[in-house]
N, C-alpha and C positions, 0 to 999 in steps of 0.2 A: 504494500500500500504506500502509495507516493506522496510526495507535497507539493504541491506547485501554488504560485500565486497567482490572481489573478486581479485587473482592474476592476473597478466598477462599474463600470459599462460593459465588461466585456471582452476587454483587448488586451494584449499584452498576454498572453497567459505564459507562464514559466514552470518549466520542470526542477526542483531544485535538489532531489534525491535521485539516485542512481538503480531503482528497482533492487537494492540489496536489501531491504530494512521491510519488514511493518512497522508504518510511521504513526504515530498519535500525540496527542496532548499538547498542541501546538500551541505556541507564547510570545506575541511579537515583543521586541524590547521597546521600551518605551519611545527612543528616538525611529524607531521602523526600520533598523537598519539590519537587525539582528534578527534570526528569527530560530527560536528553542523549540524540539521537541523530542520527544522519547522514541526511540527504536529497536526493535528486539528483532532477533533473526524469525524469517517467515518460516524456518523449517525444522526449529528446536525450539520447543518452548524450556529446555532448560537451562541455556543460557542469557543469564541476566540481561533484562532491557536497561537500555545506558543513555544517559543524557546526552545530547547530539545538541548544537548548534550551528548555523549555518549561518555565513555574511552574503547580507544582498545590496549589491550594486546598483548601479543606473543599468547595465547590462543583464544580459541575459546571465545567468547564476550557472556556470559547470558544476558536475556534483561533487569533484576536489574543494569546492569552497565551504564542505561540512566537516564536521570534526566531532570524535566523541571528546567530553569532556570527562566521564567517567572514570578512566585511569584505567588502576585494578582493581577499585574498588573489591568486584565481583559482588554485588547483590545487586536483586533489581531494584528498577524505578520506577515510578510513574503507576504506582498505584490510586494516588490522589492526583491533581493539578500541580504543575508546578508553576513557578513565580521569580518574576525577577526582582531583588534586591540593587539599583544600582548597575555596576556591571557584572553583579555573581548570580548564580541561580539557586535559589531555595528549592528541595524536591522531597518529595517523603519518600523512604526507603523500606525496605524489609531487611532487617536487621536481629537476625538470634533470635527470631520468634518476637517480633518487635516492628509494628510499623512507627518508626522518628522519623526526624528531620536532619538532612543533609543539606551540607553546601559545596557549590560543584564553581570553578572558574575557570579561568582560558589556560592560565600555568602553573597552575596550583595543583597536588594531590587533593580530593573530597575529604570535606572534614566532616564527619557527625558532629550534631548541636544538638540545642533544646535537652540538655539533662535535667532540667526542671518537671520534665516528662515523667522519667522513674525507668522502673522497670516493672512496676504493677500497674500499669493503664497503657493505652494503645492510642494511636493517632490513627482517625477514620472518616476525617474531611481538612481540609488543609485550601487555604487562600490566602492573600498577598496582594495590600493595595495602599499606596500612599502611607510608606511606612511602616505599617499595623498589618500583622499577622495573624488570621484567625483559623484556631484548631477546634476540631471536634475532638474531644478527648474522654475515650471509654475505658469507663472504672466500674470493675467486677464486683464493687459495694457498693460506689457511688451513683451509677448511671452513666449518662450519657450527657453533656452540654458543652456550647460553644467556648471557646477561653480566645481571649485578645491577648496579644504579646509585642512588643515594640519590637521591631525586628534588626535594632540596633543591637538590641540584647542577645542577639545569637551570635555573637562574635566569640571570636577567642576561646571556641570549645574544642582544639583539638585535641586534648591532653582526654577525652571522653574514647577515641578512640582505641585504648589501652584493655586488656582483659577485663582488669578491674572494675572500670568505667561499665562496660559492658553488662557484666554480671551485677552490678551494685543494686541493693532494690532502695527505691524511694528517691528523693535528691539528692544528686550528687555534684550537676553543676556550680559553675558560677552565676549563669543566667537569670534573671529573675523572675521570682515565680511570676506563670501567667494570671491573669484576672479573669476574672470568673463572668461570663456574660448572661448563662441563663441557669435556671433550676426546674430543667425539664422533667423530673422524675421523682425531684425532692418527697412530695407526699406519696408516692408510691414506695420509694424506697423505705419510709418511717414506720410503714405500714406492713411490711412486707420482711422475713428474712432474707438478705443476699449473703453468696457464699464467699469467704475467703478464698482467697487465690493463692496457690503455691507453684512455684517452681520446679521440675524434678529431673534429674537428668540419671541416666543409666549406662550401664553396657550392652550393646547389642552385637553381636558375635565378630566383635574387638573395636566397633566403633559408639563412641559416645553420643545419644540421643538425649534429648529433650523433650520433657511434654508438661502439660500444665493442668493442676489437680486444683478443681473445685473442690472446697470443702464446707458442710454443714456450720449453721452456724453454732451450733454447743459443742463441736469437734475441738479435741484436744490433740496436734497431731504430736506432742511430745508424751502424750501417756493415753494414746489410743485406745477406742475401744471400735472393734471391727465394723463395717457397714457393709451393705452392701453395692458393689460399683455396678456402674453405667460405664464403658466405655464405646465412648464418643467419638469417629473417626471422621477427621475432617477431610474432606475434597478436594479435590484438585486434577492431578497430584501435584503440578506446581502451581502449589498452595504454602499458607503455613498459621500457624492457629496464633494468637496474641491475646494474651489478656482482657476481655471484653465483657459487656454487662449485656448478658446474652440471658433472654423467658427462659426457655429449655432447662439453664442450667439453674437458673435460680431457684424455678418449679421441684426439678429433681431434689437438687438439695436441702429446699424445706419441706422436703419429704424423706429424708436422711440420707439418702443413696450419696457417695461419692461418686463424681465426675471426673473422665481423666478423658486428657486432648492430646494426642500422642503426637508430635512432630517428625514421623517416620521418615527412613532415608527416601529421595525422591523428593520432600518438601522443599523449596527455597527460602532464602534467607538464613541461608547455611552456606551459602556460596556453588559457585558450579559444579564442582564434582560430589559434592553429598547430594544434588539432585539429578545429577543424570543418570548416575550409575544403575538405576531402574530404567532408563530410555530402550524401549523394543523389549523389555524381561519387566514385566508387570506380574505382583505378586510375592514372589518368595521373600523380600527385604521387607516391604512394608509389615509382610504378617509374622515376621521375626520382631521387628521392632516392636508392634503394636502388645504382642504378648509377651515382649520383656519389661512393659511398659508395668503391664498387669500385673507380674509374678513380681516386681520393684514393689510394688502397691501392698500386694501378699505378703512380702518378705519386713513389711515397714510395720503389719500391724493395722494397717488403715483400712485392707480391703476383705471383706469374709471371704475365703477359698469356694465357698460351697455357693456365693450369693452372687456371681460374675455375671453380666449382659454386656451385651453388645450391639450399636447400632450405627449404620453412617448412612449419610447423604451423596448420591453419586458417585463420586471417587470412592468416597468411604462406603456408599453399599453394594461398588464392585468388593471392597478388602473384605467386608462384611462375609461375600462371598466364598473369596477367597478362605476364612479364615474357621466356618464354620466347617469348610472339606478337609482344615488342616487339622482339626482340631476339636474335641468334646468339653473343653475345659466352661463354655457359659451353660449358663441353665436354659439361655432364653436367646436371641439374635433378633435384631428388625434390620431387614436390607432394604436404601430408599432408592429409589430413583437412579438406579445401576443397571451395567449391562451386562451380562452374564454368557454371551452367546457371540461372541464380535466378530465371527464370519457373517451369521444371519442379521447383524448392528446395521455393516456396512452397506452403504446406501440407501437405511431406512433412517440414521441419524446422519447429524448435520456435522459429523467426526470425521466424514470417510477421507478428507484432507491430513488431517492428524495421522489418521490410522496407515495412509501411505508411507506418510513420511518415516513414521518409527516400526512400522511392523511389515512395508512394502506393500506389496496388493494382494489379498488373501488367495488366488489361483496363483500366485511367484512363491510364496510363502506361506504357505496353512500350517504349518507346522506350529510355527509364531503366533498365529489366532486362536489355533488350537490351545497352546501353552496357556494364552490368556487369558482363557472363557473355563469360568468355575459349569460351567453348565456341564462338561465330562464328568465331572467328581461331584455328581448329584448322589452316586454312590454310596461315597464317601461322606456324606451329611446326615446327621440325624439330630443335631439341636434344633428346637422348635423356633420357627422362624415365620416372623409378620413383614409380607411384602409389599412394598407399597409403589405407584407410578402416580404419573399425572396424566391423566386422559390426551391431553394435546402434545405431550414430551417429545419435543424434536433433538432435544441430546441425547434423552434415554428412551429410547421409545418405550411405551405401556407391555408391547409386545415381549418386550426380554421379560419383565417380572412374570407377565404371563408364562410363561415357557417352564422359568424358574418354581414359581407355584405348581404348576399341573405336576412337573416331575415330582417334586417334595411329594406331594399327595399319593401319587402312583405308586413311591416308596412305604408312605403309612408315615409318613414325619406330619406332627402336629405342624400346618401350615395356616396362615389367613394372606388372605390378597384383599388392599384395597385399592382403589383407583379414586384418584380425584377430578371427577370431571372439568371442564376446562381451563384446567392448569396447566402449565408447562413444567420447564424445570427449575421448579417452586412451588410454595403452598402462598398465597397472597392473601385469599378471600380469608377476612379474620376468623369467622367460625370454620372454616376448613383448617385455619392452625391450630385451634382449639382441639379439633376433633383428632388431628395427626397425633397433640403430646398427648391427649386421654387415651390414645389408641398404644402408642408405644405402652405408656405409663403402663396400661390394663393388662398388654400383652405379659410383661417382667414380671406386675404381681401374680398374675395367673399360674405362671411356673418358676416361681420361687418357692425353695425348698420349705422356707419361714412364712410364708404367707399366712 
């Protein structure tokens, strides 16, 4: 996807990128001379998208006149808007399981800012205008509201980009705290338990993961007493989970279950090679990690052995998939909006681009489609498992779940299928989100061993 300019009338149109990039999140500089935007390779999504800047002339623009400003950074960008400060570019990054803020310039290495952020809330809208800086900033106790930040104030944070820095929870910059603009959730939260948020990193067969453990609010996690978990697998797969005041989990946990968000290898915001290394080999790492995530949980204290679920969204209810043929360890599974079948996927979802690129064309390569479609090792399954689609699902079509239910059934695995009528891939209409966590929720207690 290219960038060209064009006049207002009409004329002049200019090419200014080289057909190497998918290009987005364009940002003129303030004098028009300059023009920012984000670019990621059109045929790996897991190499990091990178800040690009391009100079435009009176003349026609060659595509040598763009430049990444990136470096090595290696994480992506342009999950939010980016913004010009001046002559540097403010962008928000994925960072350790962390959407901040960066700053990016013409000869400069990228510096991380904004440690006033923490590392218990996440950055989840991001703007830049005449000075002032405004963030949405989601806290997994607090909610969700706008913060104003002088954007002079992000200066001078490179000494952030150190381990320490990285890992530190709560403020650790020099920056000044932001200001608080709204209190969108204030009376719901007063009203309501939300969960503490923990950090957790493990070993997964010799590499160090990350995931993020909602916990109840009367949880003591230094003298534990068992719960039982939910794990929650998030989507993607480049993806990556951040600290957030998410219903789901809040719901769970005032209802005691712990919550665990597994940052499996393939996630980014880990840099490029902790996410490719799944590229074309879907499966076997992510369902390593995910269940070392669990038995971390087990071995802590925190999570009952006998009380374990499991459920994910897309990505996470292909792994869902994946993990319920690997394995008898939950009591219960929900696989959402996954594809389970990716020979019979392609050309019915709107992937068959992706599905090229990393796994070839399923008649050059079936082996590869084969490998990645849990639907062979229906066998293999016998955790009781709630499937769900969305009627109109053009990334996951309704059809995979279907597939995946009738087999369950034909084995005699306790299964349910629901469908949500014209939804995509998402649940929006409010009482269909209602009706999804009552449905999960119903499925766990149904066969939990304590119920």
């Amino acid at each position: 996807m290219d960038v060209y300019t064009i006049a207002p009338d009409g004329s002049d149109l200019r090419k200014v990128t080289d057909s190497e990039l998918t290009a987005y999140q364009l940002q003129w500089h303030p004098d028009g001379d300059r023009l920012a935007f984000v670019g990621r390779d059109p045929e790996n999504g897991h190499v990091p998208p990178e800040v690009h800047v391009a100079e435009l002339g009176d003349e026609s623009a060659p595509s040598e006149t763009y430049e990444s400003w990136s470096a090595d950074l290696d994480r992506p960008v342009g999950r939010y808007d980016i913004s010009w400060h001046g002559d540097d570019l403010l962008a928000p990054i994925g960072d350790e399981g962390l959407t901040r803020l960066a700053r990016f310039r013409a000869d400069a290495d990228p510096e991380r800012t904004f440690d006033a952020q923490g590392r218990h809330r996440t950055v989840e809208g991001f703007d830049l205008r005449g000075g002032t800086a405004v963030v949405v900033l989601s806290d997994p106790q607090e909610g969700k509201d706008l913060y104003a930040v002088d954007a002079d104030d992000f200066e001078g944070e490179a000494e952030a980009t150190d381990a320490e820095g990285l890992e530190a929870e709560g403020d650790t910059g020099t920056d000044a705290s932001p200001t608080r603009l709204t209190e969108v959730n204030d009376e719901l939260v007063a009203d309501h338990r939300t969960p503490e948020c923990r950090r957790v990193t493990f070993e997964s067969e010799g590499h160090e993961v990350e995931a993020i453990a909602y916990l109840p609010e009367d949880f003591d996690s230094e003298n534990p007493e068992r719960r039982p978990l939910i794990t929650s697998i998030p989507g993607g797969p480049v993806a990556y989970d951040a600290p957030t005041f998410d219903f789901d989990f809040s719901y769970w946990t005032g209802r005691g279950y712990v919550v665990l968000r597994v940052n499996y290898r393939g996630s980014s915001s880990y840099g490029r090679e902790f996410s490719e290394c799944i590229r074309a080999d879907w499966g076997p790492r992510e369902t390593a990690d995910v269940l070392a995530g669990v038995e971390e949980l087990v071995e802590r204290g925190w999570a009952d052995p006998d009380r374990l679920f499991v459920a994910g969204f897309s990505y996470g209810g292909i792994t869902t998939g994946y993990l319920v043929a690997e394995t008898d360890r939950f009591a219960a599974g929900a696989a959402e909006h996954g594809v389970y079948d990716f020979r019979s996927a392609f050309g019915t979802d709107d992937c068959h681009v992706w599905w090229a690129n990393d796994f070839g064309l399923p008649w050059e390569n079936p082996e590869a489609y084969e490998a990645a479609s849990s639907i062979g090792d229906v066998g293999e399954m016998d955790t009781p498992l709630l499937v769900t689609a969305g009627g109109d699902d053009w990334r996951c079509p309704p059809s995979q779940s279907e597939q995946l239910y009738v087999s369950l059934k034909k084995r005699g695995v306790p299964a349910k299928l629901v469908v949500y009528p014209d939804e995509h891939h998402a649940i929006g209409d409010p009482d269909r989100a209602i009706h999804r966590l009552e449905a999960l929720t119903d499925w766990f207690e149904r066969h939990d061993p304590d119920a």
